[in-house]
C-alpha positions as CSV (number, residue, x, y, z in Angstrom):
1,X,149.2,-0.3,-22.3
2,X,147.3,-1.9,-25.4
3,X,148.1,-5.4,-26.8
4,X,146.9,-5.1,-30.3
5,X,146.4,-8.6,-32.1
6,X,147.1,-8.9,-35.9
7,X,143.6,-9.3,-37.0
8,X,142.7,-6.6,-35.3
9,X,139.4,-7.6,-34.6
10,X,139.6,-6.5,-31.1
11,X,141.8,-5.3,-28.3
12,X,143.5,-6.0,-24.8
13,X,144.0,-3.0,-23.4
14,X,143.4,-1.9,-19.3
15,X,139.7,-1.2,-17.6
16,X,138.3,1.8,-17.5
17,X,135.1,2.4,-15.0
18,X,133.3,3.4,-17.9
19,X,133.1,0.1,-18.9
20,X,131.1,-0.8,-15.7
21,X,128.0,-1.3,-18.1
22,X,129.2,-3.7,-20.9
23,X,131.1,-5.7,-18.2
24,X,128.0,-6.1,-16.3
25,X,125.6,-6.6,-19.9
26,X,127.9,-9.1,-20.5
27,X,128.8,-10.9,-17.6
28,X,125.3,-10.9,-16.5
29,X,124.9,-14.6,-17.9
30,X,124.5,-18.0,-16.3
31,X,126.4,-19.4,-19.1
32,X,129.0,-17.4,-18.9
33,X,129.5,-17.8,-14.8
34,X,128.5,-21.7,-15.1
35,X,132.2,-22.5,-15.6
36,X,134.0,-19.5,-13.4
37,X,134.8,-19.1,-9.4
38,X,132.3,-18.3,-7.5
39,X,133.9,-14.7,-7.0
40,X,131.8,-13.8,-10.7
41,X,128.9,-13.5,-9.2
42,X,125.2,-14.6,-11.3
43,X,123.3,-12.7,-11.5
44,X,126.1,-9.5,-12.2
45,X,125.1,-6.6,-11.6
46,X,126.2,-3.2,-11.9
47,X,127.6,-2.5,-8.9
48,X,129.4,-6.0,-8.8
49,X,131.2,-4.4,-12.2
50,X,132.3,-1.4,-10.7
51,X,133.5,-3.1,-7.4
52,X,135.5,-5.6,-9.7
53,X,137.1,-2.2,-11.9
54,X,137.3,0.0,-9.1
55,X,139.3,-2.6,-7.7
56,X,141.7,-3.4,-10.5
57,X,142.2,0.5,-10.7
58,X,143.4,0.2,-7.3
59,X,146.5,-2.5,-8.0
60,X,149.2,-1.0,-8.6
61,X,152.6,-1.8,-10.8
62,X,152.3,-4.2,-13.5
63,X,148.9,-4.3,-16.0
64,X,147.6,-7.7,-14.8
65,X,144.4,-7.4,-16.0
66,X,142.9,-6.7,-19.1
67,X,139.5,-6.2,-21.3
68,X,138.7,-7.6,-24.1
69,X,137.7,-4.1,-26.2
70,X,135.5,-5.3,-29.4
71,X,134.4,-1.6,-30.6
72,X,135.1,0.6,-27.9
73,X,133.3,-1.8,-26.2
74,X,134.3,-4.0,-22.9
75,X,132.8,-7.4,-23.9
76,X,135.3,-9.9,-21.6
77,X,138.3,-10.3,-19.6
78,X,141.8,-11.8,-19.9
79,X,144.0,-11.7,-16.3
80,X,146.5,-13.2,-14.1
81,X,148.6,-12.9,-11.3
82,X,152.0,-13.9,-10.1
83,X,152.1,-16.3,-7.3
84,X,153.8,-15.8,-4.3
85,X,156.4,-17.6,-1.7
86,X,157.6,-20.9,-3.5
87,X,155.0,-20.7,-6.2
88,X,156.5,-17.1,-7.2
89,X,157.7,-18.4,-10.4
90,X,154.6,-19.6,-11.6
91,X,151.4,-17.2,-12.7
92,X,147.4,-18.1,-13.0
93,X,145.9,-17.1,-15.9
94,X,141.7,-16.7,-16.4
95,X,139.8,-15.4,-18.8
96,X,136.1,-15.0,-20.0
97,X,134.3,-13.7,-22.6
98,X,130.8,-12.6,-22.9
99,X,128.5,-15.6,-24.5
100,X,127.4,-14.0,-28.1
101,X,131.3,-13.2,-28.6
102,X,131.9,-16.4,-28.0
103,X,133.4,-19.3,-31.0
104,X,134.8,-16.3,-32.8
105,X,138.3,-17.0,-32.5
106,X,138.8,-14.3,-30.0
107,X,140.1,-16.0,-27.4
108,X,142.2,-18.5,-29.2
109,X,144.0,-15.0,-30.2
110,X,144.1,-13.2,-26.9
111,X,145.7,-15.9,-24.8
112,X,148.6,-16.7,-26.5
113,X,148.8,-12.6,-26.5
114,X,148.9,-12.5,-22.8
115,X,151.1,-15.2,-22.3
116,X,153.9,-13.5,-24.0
117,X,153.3,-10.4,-22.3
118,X,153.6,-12.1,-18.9
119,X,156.8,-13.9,-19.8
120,X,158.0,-10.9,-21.7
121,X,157.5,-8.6,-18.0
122,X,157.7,-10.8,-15.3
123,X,160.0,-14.0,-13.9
124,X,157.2,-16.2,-14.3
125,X,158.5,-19.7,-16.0
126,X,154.9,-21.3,-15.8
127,X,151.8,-19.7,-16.8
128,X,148.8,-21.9,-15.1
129,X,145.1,-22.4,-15.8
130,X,143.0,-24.0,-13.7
131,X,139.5,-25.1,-15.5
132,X,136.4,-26.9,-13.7
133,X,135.1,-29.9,-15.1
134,X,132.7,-29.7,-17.7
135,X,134.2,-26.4,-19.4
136,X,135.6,-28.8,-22.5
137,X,135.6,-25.3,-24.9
138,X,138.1,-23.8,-22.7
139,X,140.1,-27.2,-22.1
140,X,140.1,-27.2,-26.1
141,X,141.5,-23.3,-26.2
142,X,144.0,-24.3,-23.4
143,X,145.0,-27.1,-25.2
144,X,145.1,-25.7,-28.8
145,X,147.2,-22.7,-27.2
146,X,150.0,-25.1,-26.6
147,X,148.8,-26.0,-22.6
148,X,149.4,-29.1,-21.7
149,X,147.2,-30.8,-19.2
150,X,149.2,-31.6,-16.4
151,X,147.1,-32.6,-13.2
152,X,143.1,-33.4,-12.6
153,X,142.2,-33.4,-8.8
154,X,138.8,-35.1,-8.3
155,X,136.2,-33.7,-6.0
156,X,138.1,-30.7,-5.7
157,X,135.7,-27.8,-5.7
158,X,131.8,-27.2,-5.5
159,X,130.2,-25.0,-8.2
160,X,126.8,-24.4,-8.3
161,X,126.0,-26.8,-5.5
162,X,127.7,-29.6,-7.3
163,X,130.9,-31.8,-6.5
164,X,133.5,-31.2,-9.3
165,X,137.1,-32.1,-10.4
166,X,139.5,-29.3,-11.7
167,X,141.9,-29.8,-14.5
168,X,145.5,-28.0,-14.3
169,X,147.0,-27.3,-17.7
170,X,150.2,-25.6,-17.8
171,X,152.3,-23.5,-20.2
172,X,156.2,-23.0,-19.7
173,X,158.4,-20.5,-20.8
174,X,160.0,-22.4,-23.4
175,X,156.7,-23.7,-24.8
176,X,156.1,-22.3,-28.0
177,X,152.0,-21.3,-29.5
């Protein structure tokens, strides 16, 4: 499965373990993992990239996550997942993209992209994205992709050894990009 945007500048398409070596080129940056869970690692290594493929490989059903293929070359990540029990009509979406790919437009395209393909093969009705304080390019993107901020819960999480909020933004079904 391949989503192709229009400009064709790059594509979403499914991981391959071949791609353990961008992912981890790419990843492998503080400011990249500055505004991610804790579950990116810094430094990234490797091996952290092939246990992270090997165990997207392993999911089966549904694509749920994708890389972000610039020239045959695996130089981010776009993913979600359906929630479960009274949440199961709701999905969380994250994404990242390595830091010299970064302000090029590529992720204002490839959300709105991944959005529709959730909506277009699942039940969800709400598409969330949780973002840590401090991230304001990705609260921009969320915003500029037709998110609307719907919650901030202060002191939430710790990142980095520091106390943070989060931000909830939210995109519904009938929301257009």
């Amino acid at each position: 499965m391949k989503i192709i945007p229009e400009s064709g500048n790059f594509i979403l398409r499914p991981w391959h373990l071949r791609d353990y070596n961008s992912l981890a080129s790419n990843a492998n940056n503080f400011n990249v993992s500055i505004h991610l869970r804790d579950v990116f690692p810094f430094p990234y290594s490797e091996n952290d990239a092939i246990q992270f493929i090997t165990s997207v490989l392993d999911k089966k059903g549904l694509t749920t996550d994708f890389a972000i293929d610039i020239n045959g070359k695996a130089v981010g990540g776009i993913g979600f997942y359906v929630m479960n029990d009274i949440y199961r009509i709701n999905a969380e979406i994250g994404y990242w993209i390595g830091e010299s790919f970064q302000r090029k437009g590529i992720l204002s395209e490839a959300l709105p992209l991944v959005c529709r393909y959730i909506f277009d093969n699942t039940e969800v009705r709400q598409i969330i994205a949780p973002v840590i304080s401090g991230n304001t390019a990705s609260m921009h993107l969320l915003k500029k992709s037709g998110f609307k901020e719907t919650a901030v819960l202060r002191d939430h999480l710790i990142k980095n050894g520091e106390i943070k909020d989060e931000h909830f933004f939210v995109f519904s079904r009938n929301s257009s990009f």
